[in-house]
Residue frames as qw, qx, qy, qz and C-alpha x, y, z in Angstrom:
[[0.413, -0.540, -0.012, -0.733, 67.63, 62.12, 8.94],
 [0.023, 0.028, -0.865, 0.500, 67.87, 60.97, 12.68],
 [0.591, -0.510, -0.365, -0.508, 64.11, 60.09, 13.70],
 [0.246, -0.286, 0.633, -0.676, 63.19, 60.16, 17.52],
 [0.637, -0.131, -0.633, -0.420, 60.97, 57.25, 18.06],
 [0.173, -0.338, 0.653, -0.656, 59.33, 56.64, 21.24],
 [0.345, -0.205, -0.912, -0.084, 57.55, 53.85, 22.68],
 [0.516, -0.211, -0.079, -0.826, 54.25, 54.51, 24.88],
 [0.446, -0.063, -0.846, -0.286, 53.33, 51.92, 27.13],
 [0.412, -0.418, -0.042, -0.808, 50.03, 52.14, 29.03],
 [0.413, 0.043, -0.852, 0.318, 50.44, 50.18, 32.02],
 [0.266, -0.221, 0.384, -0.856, 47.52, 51.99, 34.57],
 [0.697, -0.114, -0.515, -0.486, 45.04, 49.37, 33.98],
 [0.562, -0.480, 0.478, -0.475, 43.33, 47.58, 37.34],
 [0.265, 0.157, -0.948, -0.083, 43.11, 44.47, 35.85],
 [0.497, -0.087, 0.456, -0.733, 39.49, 43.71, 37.07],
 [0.808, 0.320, -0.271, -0.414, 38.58, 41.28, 34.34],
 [0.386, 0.337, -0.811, 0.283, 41.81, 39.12, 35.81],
 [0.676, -0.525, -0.331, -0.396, 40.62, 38.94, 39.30],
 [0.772, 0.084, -0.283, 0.563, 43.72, 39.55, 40.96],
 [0.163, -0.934, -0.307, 0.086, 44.26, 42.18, 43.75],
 [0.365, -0.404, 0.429, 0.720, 48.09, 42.79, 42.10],
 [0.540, 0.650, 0.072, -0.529, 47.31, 44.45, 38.66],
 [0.958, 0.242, 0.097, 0.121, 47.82, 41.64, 36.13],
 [0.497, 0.825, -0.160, 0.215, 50.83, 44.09, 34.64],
 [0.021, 0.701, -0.627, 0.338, 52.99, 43.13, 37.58],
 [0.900, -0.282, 0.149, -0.297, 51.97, 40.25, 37.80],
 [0.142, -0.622, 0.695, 0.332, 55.11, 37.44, 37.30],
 [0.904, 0.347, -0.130, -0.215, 55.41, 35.37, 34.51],
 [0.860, 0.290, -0.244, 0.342, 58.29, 32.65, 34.90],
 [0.517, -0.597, -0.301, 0.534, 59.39, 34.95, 37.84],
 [0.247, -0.129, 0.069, 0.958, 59.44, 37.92, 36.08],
 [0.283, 0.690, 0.388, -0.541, 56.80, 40.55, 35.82],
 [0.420, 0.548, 0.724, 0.003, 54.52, 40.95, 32.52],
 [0.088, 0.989, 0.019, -0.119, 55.27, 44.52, 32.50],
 [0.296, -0.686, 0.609, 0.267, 59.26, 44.13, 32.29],
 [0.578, 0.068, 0.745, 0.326, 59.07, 41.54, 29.78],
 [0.309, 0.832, 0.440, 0.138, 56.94, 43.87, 27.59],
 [0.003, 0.952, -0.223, -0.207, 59.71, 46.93, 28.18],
 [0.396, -0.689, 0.415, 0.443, 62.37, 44.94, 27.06],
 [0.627, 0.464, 0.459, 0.425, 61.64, 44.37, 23.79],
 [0.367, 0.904, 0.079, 0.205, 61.83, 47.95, 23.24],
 [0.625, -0.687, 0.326, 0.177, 64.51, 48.11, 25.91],
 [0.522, -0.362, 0.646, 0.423, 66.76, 45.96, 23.31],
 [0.508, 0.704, 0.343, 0.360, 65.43, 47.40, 20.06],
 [0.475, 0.081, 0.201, 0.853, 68.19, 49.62, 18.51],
 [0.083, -0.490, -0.489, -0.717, 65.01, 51.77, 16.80],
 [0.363, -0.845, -0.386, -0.068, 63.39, 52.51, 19.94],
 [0.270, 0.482, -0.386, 0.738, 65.07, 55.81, 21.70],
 [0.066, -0.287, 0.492, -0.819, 62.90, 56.23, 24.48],
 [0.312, -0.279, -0.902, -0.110, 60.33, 54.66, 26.92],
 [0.222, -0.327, 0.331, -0.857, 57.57, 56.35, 28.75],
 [0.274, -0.325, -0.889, 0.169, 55.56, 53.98, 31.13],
 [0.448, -0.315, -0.066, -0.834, 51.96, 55.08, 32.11],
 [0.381, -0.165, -0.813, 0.410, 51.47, 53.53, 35.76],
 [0.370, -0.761, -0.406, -0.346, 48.70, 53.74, 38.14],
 [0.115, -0.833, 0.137, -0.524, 49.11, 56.56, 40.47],
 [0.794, -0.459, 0.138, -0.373, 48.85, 54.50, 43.17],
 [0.904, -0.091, 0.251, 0.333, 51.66, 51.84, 42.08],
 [0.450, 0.825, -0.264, 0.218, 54.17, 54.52, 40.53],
 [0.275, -0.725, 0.627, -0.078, 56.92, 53.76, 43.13],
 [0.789, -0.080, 0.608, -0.037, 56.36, 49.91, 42.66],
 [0.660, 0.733, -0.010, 0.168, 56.80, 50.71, 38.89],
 [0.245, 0.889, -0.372, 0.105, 59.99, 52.54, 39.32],
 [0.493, -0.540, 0.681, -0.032, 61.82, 50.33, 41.94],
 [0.927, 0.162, 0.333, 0.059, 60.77, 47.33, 39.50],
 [0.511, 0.825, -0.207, 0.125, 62.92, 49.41, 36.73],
 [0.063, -0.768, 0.590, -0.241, 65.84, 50.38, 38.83],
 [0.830, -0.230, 0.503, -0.076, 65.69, 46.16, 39.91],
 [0.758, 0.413, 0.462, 0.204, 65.67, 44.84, 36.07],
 [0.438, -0.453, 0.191, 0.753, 68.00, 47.75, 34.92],
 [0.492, 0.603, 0.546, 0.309, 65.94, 49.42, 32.12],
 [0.406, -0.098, 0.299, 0.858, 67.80, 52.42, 30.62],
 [0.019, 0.319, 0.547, 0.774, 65.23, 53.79, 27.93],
 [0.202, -0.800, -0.565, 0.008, 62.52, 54.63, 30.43],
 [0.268, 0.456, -0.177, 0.830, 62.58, 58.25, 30.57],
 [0.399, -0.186, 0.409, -0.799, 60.19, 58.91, 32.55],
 [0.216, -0.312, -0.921, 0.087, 56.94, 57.05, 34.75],
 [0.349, -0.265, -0.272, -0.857, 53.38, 58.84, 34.71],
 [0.380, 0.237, 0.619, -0.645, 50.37, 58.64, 36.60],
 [0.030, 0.272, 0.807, 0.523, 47.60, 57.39, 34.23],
 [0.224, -0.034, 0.045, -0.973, 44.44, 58.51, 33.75],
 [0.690, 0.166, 0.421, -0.565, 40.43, 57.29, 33.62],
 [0.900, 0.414, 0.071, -0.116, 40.78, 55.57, 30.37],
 [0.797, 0.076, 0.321, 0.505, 43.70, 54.05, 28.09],
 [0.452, 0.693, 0.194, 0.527, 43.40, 57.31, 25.79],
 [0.202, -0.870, 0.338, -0.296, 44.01, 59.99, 28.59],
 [0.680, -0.618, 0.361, 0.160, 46.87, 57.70, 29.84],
 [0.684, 0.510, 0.274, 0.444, 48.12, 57.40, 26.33],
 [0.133, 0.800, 0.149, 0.565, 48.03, 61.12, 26.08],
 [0.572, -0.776, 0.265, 0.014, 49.50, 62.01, 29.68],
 [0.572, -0.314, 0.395, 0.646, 53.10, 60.06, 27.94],
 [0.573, 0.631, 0.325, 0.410, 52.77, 61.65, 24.70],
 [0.209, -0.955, -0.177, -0.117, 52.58, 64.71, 26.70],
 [0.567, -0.694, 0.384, 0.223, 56.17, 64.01, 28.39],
 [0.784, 0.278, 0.338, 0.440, 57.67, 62.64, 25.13],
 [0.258, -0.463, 0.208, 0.822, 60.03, 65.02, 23.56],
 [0.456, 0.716, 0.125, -0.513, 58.77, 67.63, 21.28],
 [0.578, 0.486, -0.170, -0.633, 60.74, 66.03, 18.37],
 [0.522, 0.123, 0.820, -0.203, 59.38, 62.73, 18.51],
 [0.323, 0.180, -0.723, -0.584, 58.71, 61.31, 15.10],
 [0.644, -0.136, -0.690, -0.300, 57.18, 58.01, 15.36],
 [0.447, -0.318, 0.629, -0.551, 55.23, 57.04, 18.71],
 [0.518, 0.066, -0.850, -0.073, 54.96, 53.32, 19.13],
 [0.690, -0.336, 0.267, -0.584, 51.73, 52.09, 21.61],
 [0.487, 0.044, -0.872, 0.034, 52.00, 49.13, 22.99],
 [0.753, -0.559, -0.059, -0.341, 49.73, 47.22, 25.81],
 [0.131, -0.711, 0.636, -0.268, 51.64, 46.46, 28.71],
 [0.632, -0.263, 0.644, -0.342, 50.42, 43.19, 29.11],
 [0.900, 0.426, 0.086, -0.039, 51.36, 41.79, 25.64],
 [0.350, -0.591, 0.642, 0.341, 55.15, 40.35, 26.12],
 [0.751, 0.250, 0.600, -0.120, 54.62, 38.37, 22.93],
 [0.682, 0.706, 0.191, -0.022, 55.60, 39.84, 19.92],
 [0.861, 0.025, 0.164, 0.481, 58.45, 39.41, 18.07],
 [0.151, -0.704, 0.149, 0.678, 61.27, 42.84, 18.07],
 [0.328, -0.205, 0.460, 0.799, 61.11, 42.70, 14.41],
 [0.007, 0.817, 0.574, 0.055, 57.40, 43.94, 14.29],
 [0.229, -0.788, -0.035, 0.571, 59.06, 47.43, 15.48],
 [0.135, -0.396, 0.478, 0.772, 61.24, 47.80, 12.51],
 [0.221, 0.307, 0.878, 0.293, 58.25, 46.33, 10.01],
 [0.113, -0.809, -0.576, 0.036, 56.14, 48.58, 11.10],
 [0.094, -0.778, 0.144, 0.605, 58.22, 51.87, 11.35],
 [0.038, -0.246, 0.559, 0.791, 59.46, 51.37, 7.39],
 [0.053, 0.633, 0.743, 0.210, 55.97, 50.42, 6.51],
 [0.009, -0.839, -0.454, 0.298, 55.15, 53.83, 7.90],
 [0.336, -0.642, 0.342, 0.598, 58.18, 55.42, 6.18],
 [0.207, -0.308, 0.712, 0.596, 58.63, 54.18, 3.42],
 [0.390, 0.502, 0.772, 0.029, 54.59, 53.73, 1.59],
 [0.188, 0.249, 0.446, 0.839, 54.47, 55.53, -1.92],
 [0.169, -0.673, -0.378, -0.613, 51.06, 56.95, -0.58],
 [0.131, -0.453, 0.603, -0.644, 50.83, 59.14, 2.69],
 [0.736, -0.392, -0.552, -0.021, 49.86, 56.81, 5.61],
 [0.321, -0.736, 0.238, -0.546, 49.58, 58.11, 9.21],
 [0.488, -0.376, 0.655, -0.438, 49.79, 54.99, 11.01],
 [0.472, 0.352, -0.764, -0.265, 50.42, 51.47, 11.31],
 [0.693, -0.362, 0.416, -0.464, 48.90, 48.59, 12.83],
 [0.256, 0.323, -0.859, -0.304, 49.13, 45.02, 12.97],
 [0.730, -0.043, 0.248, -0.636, 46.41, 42.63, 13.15],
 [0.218, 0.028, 0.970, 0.103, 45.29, 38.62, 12.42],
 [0.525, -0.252, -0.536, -0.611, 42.09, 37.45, 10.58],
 [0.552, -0.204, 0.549, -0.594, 39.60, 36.72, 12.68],
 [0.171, 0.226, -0.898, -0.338, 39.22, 32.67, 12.06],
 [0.085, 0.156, 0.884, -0.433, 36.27, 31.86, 14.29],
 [0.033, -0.507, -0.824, -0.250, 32.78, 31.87, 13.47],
 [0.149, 0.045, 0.303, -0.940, 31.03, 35.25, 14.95],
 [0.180, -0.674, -0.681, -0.222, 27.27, 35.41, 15.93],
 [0.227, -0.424, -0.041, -0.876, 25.22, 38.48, 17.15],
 [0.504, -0.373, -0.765, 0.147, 24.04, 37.44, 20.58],
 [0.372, -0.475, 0.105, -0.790, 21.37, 39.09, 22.79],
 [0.714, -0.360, 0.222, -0.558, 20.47, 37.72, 26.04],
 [0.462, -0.289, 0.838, 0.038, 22.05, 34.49, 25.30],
 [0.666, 0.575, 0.373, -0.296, 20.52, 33.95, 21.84],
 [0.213, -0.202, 0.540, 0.789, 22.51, 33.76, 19.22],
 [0.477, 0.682, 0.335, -0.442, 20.56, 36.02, 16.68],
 [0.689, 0.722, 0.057, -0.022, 22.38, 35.94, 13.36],
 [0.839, 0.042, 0.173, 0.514, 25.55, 35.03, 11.96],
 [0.043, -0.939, 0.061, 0.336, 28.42, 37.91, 11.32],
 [0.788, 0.600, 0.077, 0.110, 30.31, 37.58, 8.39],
 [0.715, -0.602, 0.027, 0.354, 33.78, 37.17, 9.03],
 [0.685, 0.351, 0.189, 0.610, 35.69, 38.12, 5.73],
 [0.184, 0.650, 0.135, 0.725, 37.56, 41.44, 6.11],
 [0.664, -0.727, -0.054, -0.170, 37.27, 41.01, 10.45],
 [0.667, 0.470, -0.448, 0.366, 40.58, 41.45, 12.37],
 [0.622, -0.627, -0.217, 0.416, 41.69, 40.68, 15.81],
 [0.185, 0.877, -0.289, 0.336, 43.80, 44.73, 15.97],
 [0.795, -0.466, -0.233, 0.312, 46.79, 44.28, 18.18],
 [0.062, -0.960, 0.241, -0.125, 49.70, 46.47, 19.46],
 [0.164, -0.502, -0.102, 0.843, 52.42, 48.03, 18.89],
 [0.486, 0.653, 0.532, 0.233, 50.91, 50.58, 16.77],
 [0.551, -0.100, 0.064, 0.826, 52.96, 52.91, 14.98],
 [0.052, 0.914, 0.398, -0.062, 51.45, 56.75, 14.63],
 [0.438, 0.582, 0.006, 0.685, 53.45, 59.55, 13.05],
 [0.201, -0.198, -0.566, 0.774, 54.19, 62.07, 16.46],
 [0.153, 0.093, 0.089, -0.980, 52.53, 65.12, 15.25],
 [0.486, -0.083, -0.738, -0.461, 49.37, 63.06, 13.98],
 [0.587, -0.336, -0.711, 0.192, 49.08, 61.26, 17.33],
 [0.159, -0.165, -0.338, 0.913, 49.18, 64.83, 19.34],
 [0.336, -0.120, -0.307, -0.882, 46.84, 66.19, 16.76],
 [0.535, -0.235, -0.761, -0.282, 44.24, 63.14, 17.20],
 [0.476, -0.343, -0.705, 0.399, 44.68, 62.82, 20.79],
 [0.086, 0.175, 0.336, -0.922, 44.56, 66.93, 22.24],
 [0.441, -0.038, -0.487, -0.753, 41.22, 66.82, 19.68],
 [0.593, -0.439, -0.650, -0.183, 39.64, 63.68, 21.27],
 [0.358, -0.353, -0.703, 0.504, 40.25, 64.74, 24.76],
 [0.194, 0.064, -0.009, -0.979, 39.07, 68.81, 24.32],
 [0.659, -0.098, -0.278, -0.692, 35.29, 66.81, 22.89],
 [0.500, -0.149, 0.731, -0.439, 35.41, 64.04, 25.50],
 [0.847, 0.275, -0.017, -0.454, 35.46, 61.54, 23.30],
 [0.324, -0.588, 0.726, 0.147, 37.03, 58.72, 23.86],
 [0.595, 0.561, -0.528, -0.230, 38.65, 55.79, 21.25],
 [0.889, -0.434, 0.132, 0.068, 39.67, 52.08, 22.19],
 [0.790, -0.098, 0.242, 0.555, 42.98, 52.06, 20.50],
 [0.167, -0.537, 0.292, 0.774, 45.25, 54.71, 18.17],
 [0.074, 0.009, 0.563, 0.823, 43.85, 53.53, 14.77],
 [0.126, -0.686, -0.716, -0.035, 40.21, 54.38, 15.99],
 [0.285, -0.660, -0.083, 0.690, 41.57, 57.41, 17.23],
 [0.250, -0.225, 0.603, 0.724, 43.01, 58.06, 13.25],
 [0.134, 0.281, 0.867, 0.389, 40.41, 57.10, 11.76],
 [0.013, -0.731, -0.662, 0.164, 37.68, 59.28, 12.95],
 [0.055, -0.774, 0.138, 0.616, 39.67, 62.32, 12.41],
 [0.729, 0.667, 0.109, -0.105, 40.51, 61.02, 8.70],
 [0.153, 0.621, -0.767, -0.047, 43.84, 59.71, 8.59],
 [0.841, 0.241, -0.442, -0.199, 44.87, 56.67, 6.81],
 [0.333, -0.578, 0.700, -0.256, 45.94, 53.56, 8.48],
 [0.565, 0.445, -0.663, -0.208, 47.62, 50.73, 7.46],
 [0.830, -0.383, 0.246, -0.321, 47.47, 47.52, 8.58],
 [0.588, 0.405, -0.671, -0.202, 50.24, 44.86, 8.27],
 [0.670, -0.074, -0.739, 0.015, 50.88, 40.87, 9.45],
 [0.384, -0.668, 0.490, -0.408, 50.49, 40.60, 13.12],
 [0.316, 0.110, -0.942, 0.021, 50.91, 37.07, 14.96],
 [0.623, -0.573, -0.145, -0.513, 48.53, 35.38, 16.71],
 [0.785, -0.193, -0.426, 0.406, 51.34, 34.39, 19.64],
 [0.184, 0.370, -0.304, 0.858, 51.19, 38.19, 20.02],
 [0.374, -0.601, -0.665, -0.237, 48.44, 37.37, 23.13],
 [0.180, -0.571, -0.069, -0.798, 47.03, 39.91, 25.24],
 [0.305, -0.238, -0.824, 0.413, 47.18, 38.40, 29.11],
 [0.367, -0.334, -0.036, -0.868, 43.75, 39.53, 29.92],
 [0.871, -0.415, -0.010, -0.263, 41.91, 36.35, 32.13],
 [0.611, -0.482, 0.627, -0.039, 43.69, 33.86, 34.81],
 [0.906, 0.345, 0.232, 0.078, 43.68, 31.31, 31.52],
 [0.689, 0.668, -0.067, 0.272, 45.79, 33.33, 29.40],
 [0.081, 0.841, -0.522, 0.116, 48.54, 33.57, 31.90],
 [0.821, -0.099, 0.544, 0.141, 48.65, 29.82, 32.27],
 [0.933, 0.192, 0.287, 0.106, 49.07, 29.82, 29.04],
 [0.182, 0.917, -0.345, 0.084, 51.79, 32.59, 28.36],
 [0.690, -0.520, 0.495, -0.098, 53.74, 30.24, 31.28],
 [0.881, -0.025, 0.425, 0.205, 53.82, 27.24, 28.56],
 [0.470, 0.866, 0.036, 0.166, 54.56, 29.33, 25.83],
 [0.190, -0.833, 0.516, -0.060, 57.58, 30.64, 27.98],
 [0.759, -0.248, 0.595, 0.089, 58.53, 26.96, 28.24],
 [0.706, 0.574, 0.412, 0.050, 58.07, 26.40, 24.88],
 [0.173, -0.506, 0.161, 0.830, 60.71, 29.14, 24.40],
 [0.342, 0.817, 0.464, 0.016, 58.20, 31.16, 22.40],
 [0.120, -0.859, 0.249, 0.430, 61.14, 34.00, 22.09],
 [0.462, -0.103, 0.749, 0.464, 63.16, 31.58, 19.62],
 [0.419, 0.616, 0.667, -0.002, 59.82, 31.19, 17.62],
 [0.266, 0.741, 0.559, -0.261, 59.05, 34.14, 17.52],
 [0.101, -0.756, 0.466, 0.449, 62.19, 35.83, 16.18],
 [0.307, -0.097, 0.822, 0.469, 62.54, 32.85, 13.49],
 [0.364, 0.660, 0.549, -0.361, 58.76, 33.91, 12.39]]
């Protein structure tokens, strides 16, 4: 059985939390942009057929010329995003072909994770003796947690059984349509795909993630992506 497997990768985000008036996702790491390092993992996965990028409206040409610069192949198409992550999710799902098996989310602004998370994560979804809609990967959370109000720390939060979620996450097609036309019809919106699952009552699995899979979200964490790049972190992460 051929499966159609399509990657998903929500790129519309302003970056306001960065403080940058380029949205972090184009920003460059190591002279390349954050976003292009994050397409070519799927770019040079075998398992991925297709790529739909979900770009703000406003930067869709600057999206496309970056493709047509860095020669990426699998992008079928480039969207306009929407008000949140889920309606800019759902705006590529929308353009994905109708038989699309396995959609694969990914944040645009996590180049970090190693290309054999794709294939771990599709036969995890394939291949579990009980049905499972969807796959994620996550870390324990190792740090201490407290409940803080006002700057108070009111009570400790018990960490066993707490996971940092991360992306890609893998979601059967028709599942992820089902979940997604449902939350947007009741305006209700989800931070990620296995929050999305879950509320509707489908199962979702969770397996290893890394914690080198990091999420450039402040001016810190792209210093430190930089050393990491030095560090060839790509070796690592493939010998992982």
């Amino acid at each position: 059985m051929v499966l159609m497997i399509v990657a998903i990768v929500p790129s519309a985000g302003k970056g306001e939390r960065f403080g940058s008036e380029l949205p972090k996702q184009f920003l460059e790491l190591k002279n390349v942009p954050i976003l292009i390092r994050t397409l070519l993992k799927f770019e040079n996965s075998s398992l991925v057929d297709r790529i739909i990028v979900v770009a703000p409206l406003s930067w869709l040409e600057h999206t496309e010329n970056l493709l047509r610069k860095y020669g990426l192949k699998k992008v079928e198409k480039v969207v306009a995003g929407g008000k949140t992550r889920q309606e800019s999710v759902w705006r590529g799902v929308q353009q994905a072909p109708e038989k699309t098996k396995i959609f694969l989310v990914h944040d645009a602004v996590r180049p970090f994770f190693p290309e054999t998370l794709i294939e771990k994560l599709i036969t995890t979804l394939l291949v579990q003796k009980e049905e499972i809609h969807g796959v994620i990967p996550g870390v324990p959370v190792r740090d201490t947690l407290n409940l803080v109000e006002k700057g108070l720390v009111k009570k400790n939060v018990p960490r066993e059984g707490i996971y940092h979620v991360q992306t890609p996450q893998a979601i059967k097609g028709k599942i992820l349509k089902l979940c997604l036309e449902k939350a947007q019809k009741a305006n209700a919106v989800f931070s990620d795909e296995s929050s999305l699952l879950l509320y509707h009552g489908f199962k979702v699995k969770m397996i290893e993630g890394s914690y080198l899979n990091l999420k450039i979200t402040y001016k810190q964490d792209l210093l430190l992506a930089e050393k990491l790049i030095e560090c060839k972190i790509e070796n690592l992460l493939e010998s992982l």
